[in-house]
DRENKEBA-926623 format. One record per residue (C-alpha): residue in three letters; residue number from 1; x negated, y, z. Coordinates in Angstrom, 1 decimal, decimal comma, m for minus. Example, Ala and Ser with C-alpha at 12.3 -4.5 7.8 and 13.67 -1.06 7.14 Angstrom:
% DRENKEBA-926623
<residuo->ALA; num->1; xx->m12,3; yy->m4,5; zz->7,8>
<residuo->SER; num->2; xx->m13,7; yy->m1,1; zz->7,1>
END
This chain:
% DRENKEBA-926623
<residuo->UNK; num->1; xx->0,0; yy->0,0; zz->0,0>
<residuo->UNK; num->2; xx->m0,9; yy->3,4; zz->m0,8>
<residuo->UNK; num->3; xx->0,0; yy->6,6; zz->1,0>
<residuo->UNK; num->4; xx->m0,1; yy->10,4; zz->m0,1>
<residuo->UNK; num->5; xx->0,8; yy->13,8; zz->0,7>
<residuo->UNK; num->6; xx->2,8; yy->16,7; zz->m0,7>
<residuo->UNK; num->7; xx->0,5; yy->20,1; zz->0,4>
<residuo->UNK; num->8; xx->3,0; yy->21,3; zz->3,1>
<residuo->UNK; num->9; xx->4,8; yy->24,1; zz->1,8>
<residuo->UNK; num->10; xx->8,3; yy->22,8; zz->2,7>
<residuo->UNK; num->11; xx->9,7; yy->26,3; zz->3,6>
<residuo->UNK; num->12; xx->10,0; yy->29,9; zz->2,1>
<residuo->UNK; num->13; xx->8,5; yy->31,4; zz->3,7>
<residuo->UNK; num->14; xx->5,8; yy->29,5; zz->4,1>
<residuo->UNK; num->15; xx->3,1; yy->29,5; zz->6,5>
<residuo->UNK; num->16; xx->0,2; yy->31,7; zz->5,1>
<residuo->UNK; num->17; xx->m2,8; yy->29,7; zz->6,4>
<residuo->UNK; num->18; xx->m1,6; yy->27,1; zz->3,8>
<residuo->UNK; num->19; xx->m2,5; yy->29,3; zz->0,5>
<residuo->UNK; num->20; xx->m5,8; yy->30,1; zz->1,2>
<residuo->UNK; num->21; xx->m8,8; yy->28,5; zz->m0,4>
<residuo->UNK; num->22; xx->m9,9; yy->27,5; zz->2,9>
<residuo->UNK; num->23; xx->m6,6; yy->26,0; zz->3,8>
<residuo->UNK; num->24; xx->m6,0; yy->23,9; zz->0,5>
<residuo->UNK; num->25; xx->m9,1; yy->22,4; zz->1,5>
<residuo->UNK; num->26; xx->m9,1; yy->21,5; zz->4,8>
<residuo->UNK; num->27; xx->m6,2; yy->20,0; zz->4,0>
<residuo->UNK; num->28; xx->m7,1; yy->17,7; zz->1,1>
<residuo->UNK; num->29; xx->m10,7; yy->16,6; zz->2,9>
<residuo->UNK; num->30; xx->m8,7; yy->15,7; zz->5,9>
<residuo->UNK; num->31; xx->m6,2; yy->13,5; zz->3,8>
<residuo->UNK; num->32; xx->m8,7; yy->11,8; zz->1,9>
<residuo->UNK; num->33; xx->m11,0; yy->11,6; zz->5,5>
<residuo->UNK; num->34; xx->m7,7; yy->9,9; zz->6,9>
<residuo->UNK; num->35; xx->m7,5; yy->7,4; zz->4,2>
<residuo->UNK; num->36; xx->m4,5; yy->8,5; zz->2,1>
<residuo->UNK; num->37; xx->m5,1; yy->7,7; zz->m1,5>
<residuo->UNK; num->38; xx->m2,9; yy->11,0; zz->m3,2>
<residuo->UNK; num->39; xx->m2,5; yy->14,7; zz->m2,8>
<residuo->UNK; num->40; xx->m0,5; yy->16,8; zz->m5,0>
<residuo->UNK; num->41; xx->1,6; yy->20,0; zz->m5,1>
<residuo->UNK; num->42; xx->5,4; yy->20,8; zz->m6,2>
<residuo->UNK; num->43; xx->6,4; yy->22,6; zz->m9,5>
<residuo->UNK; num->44; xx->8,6; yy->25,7; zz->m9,2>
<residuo->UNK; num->45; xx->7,2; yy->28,9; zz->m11,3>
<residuo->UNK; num->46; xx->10,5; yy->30,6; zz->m10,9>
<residuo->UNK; num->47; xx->12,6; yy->29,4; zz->m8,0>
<residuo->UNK; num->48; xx->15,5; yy->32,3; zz->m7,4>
<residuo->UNK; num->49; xx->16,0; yy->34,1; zz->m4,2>
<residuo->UNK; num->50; xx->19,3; yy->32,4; zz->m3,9>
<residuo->UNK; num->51; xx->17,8; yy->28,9; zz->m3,5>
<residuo->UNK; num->52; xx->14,6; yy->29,9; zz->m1,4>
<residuo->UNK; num->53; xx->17,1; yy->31,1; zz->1,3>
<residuo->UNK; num->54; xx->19,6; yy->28,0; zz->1,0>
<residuo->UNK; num->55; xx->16,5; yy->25,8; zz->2,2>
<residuo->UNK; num->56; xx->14,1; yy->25,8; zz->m0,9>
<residuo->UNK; num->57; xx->10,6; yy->26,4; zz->m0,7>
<residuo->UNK; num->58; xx->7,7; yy->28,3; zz->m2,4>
<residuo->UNK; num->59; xx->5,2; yy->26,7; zz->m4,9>
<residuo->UNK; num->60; xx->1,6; yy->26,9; zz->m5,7>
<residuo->UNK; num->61; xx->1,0; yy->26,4; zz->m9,9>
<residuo->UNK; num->62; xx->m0,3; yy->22,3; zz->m9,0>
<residuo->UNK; num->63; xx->m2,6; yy->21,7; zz->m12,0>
<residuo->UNK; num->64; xx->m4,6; yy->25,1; zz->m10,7>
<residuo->UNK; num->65; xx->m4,4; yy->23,7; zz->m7,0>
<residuo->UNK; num->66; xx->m5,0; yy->20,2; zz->m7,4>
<residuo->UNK; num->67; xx->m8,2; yy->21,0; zz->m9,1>
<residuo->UNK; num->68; xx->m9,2; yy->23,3; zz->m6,1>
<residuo->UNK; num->69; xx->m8,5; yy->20,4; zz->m4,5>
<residuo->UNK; num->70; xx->m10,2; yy->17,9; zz->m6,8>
<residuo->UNK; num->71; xx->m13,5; yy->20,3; zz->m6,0>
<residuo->UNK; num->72; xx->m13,5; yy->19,5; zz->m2,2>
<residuo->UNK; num->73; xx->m13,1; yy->15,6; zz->m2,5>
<residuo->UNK; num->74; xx->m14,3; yy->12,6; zz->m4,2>
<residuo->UNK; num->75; xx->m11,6; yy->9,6; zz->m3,8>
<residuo->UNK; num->76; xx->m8,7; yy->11,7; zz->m3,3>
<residuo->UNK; num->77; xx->m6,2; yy->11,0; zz->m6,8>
<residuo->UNK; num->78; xx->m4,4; yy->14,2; zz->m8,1>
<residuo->UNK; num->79; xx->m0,9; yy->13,3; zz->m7,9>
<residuo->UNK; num->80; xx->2,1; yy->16,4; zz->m8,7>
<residuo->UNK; num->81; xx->5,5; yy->15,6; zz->m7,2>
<residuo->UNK; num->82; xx->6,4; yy->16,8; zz->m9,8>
<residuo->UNK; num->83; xx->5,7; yy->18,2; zz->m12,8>
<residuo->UNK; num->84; xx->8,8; yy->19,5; zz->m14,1>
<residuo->UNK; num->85; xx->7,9; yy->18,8; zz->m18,3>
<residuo->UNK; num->86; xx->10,5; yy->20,9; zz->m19,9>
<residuo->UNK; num->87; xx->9,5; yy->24,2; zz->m18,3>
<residuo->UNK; num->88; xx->5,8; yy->23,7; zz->m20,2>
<residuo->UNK; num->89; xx->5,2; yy->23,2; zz->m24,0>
<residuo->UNK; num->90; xx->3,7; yy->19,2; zz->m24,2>
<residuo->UNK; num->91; xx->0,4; yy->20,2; zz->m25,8>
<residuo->UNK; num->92; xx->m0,1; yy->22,4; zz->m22,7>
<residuo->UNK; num->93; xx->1,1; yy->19,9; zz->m20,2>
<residuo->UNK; num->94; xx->m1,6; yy->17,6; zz->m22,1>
<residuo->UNK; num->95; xx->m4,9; yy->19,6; zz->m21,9>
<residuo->UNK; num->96; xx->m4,5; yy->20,9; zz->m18,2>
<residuo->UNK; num->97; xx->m3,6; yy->16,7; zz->m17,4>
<residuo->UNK; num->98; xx->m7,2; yy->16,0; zz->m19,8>
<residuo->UNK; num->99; xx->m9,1; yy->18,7; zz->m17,8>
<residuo->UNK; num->100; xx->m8,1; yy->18,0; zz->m14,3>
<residuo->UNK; num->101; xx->m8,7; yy->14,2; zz->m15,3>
<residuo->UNK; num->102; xx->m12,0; yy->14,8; zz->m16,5>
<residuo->UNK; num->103; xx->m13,3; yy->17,1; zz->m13,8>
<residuo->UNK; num->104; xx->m12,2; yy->14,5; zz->m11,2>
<residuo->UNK; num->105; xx->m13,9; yy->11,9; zz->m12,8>
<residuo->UNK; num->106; xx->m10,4; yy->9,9; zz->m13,4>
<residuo->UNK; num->107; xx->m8,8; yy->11,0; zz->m10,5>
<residuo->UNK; num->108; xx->m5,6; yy->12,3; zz->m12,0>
<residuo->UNK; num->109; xx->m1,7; yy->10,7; zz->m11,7>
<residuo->UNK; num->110; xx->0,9; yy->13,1; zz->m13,9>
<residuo->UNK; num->111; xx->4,2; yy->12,6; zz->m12,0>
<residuo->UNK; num->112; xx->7,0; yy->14,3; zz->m14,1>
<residuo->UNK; num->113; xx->10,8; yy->14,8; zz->m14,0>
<residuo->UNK; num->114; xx->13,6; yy->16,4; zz->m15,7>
<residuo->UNK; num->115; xx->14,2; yy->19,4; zz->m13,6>
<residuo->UNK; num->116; xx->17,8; yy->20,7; zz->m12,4>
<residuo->UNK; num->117; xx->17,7; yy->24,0; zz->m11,3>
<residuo->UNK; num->118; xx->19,5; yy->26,1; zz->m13,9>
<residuo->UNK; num->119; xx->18,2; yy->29,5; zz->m13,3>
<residuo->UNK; num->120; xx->14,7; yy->28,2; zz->m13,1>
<residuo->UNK; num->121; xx->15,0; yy->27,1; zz->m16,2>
<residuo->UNK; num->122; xx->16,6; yy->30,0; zz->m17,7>
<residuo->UNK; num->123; xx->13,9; yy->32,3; zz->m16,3>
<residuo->UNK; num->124; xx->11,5; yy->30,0; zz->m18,3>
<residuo->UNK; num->125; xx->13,3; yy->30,3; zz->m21,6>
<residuo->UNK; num->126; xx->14,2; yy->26,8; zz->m21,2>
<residuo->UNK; num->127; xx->17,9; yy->25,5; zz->m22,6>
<residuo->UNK; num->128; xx->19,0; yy->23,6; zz->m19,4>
<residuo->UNK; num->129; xx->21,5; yy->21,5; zz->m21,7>
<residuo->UNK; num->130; xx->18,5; yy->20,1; zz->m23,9>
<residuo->UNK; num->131; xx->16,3; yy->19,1; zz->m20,6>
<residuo->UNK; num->132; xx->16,2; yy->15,3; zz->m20,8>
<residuo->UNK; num->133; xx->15,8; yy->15,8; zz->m24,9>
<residuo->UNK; num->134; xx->13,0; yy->18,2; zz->m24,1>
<residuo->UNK; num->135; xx->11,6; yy->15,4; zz->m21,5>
<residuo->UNK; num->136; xx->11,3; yy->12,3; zz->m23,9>
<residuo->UNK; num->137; xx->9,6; yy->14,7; zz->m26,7>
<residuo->UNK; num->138; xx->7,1; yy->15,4; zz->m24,6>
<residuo->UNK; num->139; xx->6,6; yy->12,2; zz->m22,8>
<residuo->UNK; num->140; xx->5,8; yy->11,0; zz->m26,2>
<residuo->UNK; num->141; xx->3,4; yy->14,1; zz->m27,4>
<residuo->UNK; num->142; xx->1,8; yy->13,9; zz->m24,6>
<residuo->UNK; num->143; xx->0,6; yy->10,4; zz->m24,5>
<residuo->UNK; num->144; xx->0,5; yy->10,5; zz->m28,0>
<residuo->UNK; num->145; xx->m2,2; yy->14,1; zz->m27,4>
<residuo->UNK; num->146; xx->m4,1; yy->12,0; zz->m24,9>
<residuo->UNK; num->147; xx->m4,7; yy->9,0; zz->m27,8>
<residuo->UNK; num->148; xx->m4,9; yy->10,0; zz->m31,1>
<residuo->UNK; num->149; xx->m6,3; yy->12,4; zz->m33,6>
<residuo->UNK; num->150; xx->m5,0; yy->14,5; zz->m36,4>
<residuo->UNK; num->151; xx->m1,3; yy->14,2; zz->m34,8>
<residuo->UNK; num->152; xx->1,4; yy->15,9; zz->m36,1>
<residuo->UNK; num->153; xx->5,3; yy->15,9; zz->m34,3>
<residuo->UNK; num->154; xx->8,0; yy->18,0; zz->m35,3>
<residuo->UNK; num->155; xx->9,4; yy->19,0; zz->m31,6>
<residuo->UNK; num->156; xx->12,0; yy->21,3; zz->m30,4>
<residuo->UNK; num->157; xx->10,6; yy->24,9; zz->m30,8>
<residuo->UNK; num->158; xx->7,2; yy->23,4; zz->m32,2>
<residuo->UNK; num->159; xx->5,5; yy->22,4; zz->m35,0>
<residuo->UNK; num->160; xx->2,6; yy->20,3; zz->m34,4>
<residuo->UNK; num->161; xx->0,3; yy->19,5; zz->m38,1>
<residuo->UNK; num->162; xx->m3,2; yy->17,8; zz->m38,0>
<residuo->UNK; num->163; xx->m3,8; yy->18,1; zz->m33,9>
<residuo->UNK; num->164; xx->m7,0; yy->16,8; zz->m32,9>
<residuo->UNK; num->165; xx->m7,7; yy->17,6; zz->m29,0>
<residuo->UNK; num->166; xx->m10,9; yy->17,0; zz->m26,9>
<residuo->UNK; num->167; xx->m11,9; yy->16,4; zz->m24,7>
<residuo->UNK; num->168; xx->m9,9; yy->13,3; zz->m24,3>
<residuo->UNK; num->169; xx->m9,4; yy->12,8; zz->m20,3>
<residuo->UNK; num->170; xx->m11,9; yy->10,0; zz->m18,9>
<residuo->UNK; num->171; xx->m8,9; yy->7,3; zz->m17,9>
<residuo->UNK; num->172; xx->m8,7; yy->5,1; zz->m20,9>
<residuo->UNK; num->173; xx->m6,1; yy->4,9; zz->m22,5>
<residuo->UNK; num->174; xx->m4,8; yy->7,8; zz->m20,4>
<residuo->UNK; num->175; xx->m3,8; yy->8,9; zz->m16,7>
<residuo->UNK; num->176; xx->m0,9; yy->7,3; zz->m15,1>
<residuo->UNK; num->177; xx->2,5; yy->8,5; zz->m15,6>
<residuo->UNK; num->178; xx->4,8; yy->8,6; zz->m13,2>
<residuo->UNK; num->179; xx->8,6; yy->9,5; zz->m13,8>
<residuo->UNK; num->180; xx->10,7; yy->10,8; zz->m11,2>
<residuo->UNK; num->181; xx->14,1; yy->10,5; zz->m11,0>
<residuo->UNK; num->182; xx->17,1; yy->8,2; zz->m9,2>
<residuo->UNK; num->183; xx->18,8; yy->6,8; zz->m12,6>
<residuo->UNK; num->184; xx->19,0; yy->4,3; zz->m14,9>
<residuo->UNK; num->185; xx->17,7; yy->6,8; zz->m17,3>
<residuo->UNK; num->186; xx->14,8; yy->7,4; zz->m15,4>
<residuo->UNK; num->187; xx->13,6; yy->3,5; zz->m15,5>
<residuo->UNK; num->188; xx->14,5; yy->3,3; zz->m18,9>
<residuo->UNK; num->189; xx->11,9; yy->6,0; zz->m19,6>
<residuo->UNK; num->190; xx->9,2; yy->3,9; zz->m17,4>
<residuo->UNK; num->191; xx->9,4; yy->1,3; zz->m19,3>
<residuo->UNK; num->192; xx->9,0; yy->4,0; zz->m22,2>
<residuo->UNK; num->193; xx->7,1; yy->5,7; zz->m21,5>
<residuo->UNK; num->194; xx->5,1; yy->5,3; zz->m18,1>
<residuo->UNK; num->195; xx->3,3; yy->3,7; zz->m15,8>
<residuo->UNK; num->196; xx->5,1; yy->4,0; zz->m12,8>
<residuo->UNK; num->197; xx->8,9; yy->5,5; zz->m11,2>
<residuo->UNK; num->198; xx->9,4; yy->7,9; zz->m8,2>
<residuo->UNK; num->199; xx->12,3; yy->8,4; zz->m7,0>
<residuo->UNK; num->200; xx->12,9; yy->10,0; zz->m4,0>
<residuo->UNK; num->201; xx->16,1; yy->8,7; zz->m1,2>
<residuo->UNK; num->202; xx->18,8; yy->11,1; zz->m1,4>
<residuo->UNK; num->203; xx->22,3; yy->10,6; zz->0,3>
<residuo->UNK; num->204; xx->25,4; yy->11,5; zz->m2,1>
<residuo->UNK; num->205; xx->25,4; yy->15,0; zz->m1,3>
<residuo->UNK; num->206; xx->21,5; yy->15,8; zz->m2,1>
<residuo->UNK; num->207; xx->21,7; yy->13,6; zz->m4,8>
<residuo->UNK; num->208; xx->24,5; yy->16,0; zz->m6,3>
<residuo->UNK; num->209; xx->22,5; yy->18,7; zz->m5,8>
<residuo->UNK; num->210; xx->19,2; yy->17,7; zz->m7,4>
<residuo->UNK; num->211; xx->22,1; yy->15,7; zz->m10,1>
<residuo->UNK; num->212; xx->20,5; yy->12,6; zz->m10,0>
<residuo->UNK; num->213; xx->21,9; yy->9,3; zz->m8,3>
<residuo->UNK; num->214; xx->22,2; yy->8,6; zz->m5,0>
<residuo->UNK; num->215; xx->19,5; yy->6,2; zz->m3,3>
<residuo->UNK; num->216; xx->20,5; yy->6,3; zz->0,6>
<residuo->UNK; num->217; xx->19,3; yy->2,8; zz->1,9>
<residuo->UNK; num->218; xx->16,1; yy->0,2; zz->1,1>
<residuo->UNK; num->219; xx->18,9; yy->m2,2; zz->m0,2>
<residuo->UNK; num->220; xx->20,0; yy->0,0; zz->m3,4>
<residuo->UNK; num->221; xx->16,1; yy->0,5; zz->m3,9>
<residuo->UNK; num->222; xx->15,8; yy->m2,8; zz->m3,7>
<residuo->UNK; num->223; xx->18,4; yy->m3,5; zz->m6,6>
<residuo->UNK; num->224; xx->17,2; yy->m0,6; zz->m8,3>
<residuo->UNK; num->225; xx->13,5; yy->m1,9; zz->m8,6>
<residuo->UNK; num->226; xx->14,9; yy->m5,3; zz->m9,7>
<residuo->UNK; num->227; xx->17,0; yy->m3,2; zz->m12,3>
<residuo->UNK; num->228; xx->13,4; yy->m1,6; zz->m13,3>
<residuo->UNK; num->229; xx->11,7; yy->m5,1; zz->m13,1>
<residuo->UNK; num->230; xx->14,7; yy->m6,4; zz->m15,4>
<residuo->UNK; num->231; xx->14,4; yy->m3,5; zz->m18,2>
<residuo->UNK; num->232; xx->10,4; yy->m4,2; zz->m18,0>
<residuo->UNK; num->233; xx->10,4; yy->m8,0; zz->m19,2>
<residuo->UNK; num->234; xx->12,9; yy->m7,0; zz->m21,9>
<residuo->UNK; num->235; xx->10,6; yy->m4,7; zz->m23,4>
<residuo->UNK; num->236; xx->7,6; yy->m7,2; zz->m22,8>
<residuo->UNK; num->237; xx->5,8; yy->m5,2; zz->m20,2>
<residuo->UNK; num->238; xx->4,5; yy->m6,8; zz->m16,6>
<residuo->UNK; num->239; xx->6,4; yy->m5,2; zz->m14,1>
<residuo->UNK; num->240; xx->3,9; yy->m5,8; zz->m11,6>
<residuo->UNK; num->241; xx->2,0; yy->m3,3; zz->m13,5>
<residuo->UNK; num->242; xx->3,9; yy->m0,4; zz->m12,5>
<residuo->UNK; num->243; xx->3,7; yy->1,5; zz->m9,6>
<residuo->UNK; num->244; xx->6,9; yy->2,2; zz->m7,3>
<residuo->UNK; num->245; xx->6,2; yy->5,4; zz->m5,1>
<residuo->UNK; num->246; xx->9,1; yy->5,9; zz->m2,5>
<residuo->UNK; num->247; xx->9,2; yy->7,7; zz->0,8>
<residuo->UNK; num->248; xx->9,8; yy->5,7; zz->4,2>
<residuo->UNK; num->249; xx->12,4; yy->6,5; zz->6,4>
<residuo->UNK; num->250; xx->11,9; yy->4,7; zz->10,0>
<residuo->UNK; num->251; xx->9,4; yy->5,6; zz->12,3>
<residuo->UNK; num->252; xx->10,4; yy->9,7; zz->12,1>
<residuo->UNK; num->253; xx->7,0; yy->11,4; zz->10,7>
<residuo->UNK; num->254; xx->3,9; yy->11,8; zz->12,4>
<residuo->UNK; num->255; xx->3,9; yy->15,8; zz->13,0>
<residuo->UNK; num->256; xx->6,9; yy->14,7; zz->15,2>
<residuo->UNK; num->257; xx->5,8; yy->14,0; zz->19,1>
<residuo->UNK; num->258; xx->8,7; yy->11,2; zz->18,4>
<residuo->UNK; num->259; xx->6,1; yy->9,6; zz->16,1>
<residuo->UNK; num->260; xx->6,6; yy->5,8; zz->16,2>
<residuo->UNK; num->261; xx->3,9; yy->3,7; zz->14,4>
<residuo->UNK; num->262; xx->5,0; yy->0,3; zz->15,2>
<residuo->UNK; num->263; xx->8,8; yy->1,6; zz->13,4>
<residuo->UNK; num->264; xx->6,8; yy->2,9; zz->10,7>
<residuo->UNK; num->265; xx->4,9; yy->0,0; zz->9,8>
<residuo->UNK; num->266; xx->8,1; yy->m2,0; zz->10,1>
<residuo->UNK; num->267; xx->9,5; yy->0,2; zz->7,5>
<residuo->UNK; num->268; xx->6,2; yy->m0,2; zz->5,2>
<residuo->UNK; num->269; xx->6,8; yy->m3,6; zz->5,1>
<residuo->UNK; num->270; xx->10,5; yy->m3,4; zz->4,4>
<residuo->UNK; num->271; xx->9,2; yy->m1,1; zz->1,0>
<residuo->UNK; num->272; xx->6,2; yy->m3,5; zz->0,1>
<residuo->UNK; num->273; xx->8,9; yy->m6,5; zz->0,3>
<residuo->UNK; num->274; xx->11,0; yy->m4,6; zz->m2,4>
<residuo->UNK; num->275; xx->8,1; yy->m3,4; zz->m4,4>
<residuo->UNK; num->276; xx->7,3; yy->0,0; zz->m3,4>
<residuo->UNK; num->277; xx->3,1; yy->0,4; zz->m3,8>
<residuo->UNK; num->278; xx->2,8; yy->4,3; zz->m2,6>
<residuo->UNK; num->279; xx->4,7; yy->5,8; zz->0,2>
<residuo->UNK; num->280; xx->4,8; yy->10,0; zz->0,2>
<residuo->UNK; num->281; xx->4,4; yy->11,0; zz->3,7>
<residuo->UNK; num->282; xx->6,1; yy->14,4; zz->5,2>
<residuo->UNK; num->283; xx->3,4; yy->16,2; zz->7,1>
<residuo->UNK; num->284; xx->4,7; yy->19,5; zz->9,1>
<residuo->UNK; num->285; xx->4,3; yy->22,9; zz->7,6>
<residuo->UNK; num->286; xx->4,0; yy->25,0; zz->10,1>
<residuo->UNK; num->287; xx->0,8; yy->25,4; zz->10,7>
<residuo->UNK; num->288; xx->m2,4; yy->24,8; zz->9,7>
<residuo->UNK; num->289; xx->m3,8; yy->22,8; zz->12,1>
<residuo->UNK; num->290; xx->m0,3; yy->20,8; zz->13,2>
<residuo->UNK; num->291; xx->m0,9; yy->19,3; zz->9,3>
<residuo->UNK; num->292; xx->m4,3; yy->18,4; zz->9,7>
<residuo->UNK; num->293; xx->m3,5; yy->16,9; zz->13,3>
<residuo->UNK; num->294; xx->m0,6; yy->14,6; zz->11,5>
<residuo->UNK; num->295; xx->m2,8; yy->13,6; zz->8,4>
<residuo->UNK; num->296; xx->m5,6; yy->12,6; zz->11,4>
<residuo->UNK; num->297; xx->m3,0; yy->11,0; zz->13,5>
<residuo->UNK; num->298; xx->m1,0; yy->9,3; zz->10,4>
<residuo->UNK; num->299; xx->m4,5; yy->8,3; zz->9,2>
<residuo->UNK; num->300; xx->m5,9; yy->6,3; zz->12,7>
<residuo->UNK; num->301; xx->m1,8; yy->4,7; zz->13,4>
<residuo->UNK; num->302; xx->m1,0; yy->3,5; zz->10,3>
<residuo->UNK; num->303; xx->m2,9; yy->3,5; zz->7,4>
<residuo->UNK; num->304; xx->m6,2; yy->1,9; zz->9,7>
<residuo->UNK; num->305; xx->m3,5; yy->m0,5; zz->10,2>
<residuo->UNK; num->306; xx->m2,1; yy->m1,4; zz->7,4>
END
């Protein structure tokens, strides 16, 4: 089992020790220090107002601060959650994903998804109605950037003749993709397109919100990941060759004094059982040094003994 970090800006506003240099840093060398295998940063150029103060939360650009953070480490993989696809034409989506890969020596993971806040989009210049259209096309250019020479594509808004772009990134054939999403759709494009599925558990009301499906219990994972395993032999791909990233529920998290390891590593089981192979750990937000405490503490009760 694997185990990674979101940077902790879960708030707006957000705790300003967090957006310095300094504080990126400390952050990533104590996660790697602690054993997690992934760090990465949320996607939101353009959150509105609106959202921020109905419990949203501000954003650093995450293929400029995972490669901050790629500069401080050396085992740590780059992991987004997530790159939102359609807010980004694919050819630029491709060469910051081949440059952070290659200045990390390999260590980069591009985690995508569709996207689903309206005005977001609209502030981008982004039709909202087109999103999952927009999301295959560049699924494919992008994988298709990372492999080949002298590529054209007709896309939506672009016109791509005779590309040829180098440096390729240093993971042959290319970096990991992960999709996100809770939907059938979303496995389908797995099997598509990537290399592994994130979903994230959301009761029926935040699933409506972030319009996906709802994933509220370890049994409709587990079904779900069957569903994925399923779709995978059909197209004659090894499921066990995709990654399941999920977050675990029991055992609270460990910025909480309620902390309970032995819970936890009951619930890692429970996810390994069902196929999960990374688990996204919440760490607190609020300060500086409360997220470094709960990466040490995560580190020495749980992943030491996993």
């Amino acid at each position: 089992m694997h185990f990674a970090i979101t940077h902790p800006m879960h708030t707006h506003p957000y705790n300003p020790e967090l957006v310095t240099g300094a504080g990126v840093a400390k952050v990533a060398v104590a996660a790697e220090a602690a054993g997690f295998s992934g760090f990465g940063f949320t996607d939101h150029p353009a959150p509105t107002q609106r959202w921020l103060e109905a419990g949203g939360h501000d954003a650093l650009d995450p293929f400029v601060a995972m490669a901050f953070a790629a500069a401080h480490t050396t085992t740590l993989r780059l992991v987004p959650n997530i790159v939102v696809l359609p807010y980004r034409n694919p050819f630029v989506v491709a060469k910051a994903g081949a440059t952070l890969d290659l200045l990390s020596d390999g260590r980069f993971t591009l985690a995508v998804g569709v996207g689903y806040l309206k005005r977001e989009f609209a502030a981008l210049g982004v039709d909202y109605e087109n999103r999952t259209t927009l999301f295959e096309e560049a699924l494919a250019t992008i994988r298709a950037a990372w492999t080949s020479d002298d590529l054209s594509i007709e896309g939506t808004g672009f016109t791509a003749t005779g590309i040829t772009a180098h440096p390729r990134p240093v993971t042959r054939p290319h970096p990991p993709i992960w999709i996100g999403g809770n939907t059938a759709a979303a496995r389908d494009r797995v099997v598509r397109y990537g290399d592994g599925w994130c979903p994230f558990a959301a009761p029926a009301q935040l699933a409506k919100t972030a319009r996906t499906a709802a994933l509220d219990s370890v049994d409709a994972l587990a079904a779900a990941v069957e569903d994925l395993r399923r779709r995978a032999e059909s197209a004659d791909r090894d499921p066990a060759t995709l990654d399941v990233a999920f977050n675990n529920r029991e055992g609270g998290d460990p910025g909480s004094a309620d902390f309970d390891a032995d819970a936890y590593l009951a619930g890692v089981e429970k996810l390994a059982a069902v196929g999960v192979t990374w688990i996204q750990v919440t760490v607190p937000g609020d300060s500086l040094a409360h997220a470094c405490e709960a990466v040490e503490r995560f580190g020495a009760e749980v992943i030491d003994r996993v």
